[in-house]
C-alpha positions in Angstrom: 32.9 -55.2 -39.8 34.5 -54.9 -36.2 35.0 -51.2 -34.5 37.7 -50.7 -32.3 36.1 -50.9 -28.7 36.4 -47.2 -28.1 35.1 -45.7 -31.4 32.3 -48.5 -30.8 31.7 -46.7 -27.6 31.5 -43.5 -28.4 29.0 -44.2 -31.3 26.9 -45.6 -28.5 26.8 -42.9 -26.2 25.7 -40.6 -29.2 23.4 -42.6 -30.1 21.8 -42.9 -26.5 21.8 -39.0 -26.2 20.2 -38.5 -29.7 17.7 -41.1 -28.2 17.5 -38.8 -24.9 17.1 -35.7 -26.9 13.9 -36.8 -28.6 12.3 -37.7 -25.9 13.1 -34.5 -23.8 11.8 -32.5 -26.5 8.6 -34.8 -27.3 7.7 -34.6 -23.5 8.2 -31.0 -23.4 5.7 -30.3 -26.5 3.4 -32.9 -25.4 3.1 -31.3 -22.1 0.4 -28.1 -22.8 1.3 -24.8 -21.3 -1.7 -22.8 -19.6 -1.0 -19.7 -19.2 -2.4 -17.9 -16.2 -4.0 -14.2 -15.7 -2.0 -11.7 -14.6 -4.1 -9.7 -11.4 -3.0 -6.3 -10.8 -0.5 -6.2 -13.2 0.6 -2.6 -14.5 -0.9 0.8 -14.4 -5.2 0.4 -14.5 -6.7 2.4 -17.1 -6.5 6.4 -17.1 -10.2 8.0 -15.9 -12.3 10.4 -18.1 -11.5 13.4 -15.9 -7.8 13.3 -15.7 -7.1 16.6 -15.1 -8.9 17.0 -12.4 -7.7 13.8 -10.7 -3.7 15.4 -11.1 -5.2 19.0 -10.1 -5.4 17.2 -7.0 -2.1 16.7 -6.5 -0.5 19.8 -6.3 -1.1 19.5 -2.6 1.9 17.5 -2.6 4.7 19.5 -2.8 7.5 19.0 -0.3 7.2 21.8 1.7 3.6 21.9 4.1 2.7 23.5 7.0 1.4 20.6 9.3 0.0 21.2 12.7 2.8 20.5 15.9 2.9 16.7 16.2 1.9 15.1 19.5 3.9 12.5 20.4 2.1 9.3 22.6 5.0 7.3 24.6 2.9 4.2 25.1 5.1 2.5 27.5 4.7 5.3 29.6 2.0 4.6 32.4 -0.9 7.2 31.2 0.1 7.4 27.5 -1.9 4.9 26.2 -5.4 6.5 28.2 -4.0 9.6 26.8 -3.8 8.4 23.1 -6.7 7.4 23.4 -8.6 10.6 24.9 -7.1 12.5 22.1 -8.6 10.7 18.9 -11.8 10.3 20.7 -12.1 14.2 20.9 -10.7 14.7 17.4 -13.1 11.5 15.9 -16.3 13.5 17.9 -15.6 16.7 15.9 -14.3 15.2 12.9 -17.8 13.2 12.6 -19.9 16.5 13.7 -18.4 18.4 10.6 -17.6 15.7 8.0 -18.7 16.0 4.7 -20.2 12.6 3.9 -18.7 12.7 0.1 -14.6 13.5 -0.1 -11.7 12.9 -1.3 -8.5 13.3 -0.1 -4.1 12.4 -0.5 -3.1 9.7 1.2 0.6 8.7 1.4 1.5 5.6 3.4 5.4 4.1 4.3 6.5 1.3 6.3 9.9 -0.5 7.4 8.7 -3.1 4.4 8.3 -1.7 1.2 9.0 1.3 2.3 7.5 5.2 1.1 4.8 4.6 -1.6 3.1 7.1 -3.4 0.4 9.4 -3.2 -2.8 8.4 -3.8 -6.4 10.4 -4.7 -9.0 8.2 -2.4 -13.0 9.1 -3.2 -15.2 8.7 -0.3 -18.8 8.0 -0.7 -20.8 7.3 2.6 -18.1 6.9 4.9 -16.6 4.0 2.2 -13.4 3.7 -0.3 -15.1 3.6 -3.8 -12.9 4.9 -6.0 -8.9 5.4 -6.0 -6.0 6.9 -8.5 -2.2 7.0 -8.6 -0.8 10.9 -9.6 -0.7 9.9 -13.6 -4.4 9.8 -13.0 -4.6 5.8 -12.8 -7.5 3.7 -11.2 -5.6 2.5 -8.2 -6.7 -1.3 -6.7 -8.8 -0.2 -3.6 -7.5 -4.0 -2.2 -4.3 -2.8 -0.4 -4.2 -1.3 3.0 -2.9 2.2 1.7 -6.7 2.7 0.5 -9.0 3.8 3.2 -11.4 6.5 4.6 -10.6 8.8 6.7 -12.6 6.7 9.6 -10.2 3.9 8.5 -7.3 6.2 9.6 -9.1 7.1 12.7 -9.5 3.2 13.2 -6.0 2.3 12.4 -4.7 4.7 15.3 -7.0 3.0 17.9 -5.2 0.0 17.0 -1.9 1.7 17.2 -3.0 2.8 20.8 -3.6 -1.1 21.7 -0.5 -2.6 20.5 2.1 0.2 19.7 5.0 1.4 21.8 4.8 5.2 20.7 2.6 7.5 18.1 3.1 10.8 17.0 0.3 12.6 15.2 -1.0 15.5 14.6 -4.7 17.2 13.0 -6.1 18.7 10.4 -7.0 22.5 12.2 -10.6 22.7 10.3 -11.7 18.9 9.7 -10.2 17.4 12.6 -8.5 14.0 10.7 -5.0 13.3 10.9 -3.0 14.7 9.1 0.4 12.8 9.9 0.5 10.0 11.7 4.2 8.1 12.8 3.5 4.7 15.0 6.4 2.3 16.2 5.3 -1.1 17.0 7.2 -3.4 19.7 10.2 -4.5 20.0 11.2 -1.7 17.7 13.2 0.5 16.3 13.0 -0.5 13.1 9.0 -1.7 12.9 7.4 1.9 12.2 4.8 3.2 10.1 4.2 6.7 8.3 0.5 7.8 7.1 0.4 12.0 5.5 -3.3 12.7 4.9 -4.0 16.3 3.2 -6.3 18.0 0.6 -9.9 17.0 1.8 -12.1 18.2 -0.3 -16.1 18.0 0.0 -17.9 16.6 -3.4 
């Protein structure tokens, strides 16, 4: 029996994507999926001593008395020997009264992400060992928010090599920085912000 040519055509094309069909879906389950690890995924697991981890943190309120900020104008002839001359005082007493076991707040911002948030760093030997977030979460020590305070004094003596101005200022008793605001060149909008606070000997 004879189909008209277009109802003949029709069944065809059905036919082909029924045929089509099958095979997308016996390629898609014959292809395995493997699914991959997620790293540093979600909050790491909540430490023994919680609450003394968050006592920590009520050092960061938003009102605090920092010391006057010094501001370095690098492209200033003089600035940069001047920048220079200042952490290398504040390093020499910072190292002659250092306790060699701390911790401390750290908060760091950039033009990109932006503010993060406070952090509890543990110093052991001069070295990042341990790190939480203010819900008293292991932190990843990986990222360049987590350092000692002789990382901050290194990061600044970067800032004095390639940056175009600096502004910080120091703790009165310890000697670390305690706020630290660096604009890289061409600028404006390439700046940093580091608040360092609550050292505490352990």
């Amino acid at each position: 029996m004879k189909l008209p040519p277009i109802r003949a055509r029709v069944r065809i094309a059905c036919a082909k994507r029924l045929v089509l069909s099958c095979l997308i879906v016996a390629c898609y389950r014959a292809v395995p999926v493997t699914p991959i690890p997620a790293k540093n995924i979600g909050p790491g697991p909540i430490v023994q001593d919680t609450a003394g981890v968050i006592a920590f943190f009520k050092d960061t309120g938003h009102v605090v008395n920092l010391p006057e900020a010094r501001t370095f104008r690098l492209q200033t002839p003089g600035q940069r020997d001047s920048l220079r001359t200042a952490l290398r005082g504040e390093r020499t007493l910072w190292r002659a009264s250092s306790p060699p076991d701390y911790r401390f707040l750290v908060r760091t911002g950039c033009f990109c992400p932006g503010v993060r948030g406070w952090l509890l760093i543990e110093v052991r030997r001069g070295h990042p060992l341990r790190a939480w977030d203010r819900a008293g979460r292991s932190a990843p020590l990986s990222d360049w928010d987590t350092f000692s305070i002789d990382g901050l004094f290194d990061f600044l003596e970067r800032s004095a090599d390639r940056d175009a101005a600096v502004q910080v200022s120091f703790d009165p008793r310890w000697h670390f920085p305690t706020y630290v605001y660096t604009r890289a060149l061409p600028g404006p909008d390439m700046w940093a912000v580091i608040e360092a606070r609550g050292l505490r000997p352990i």
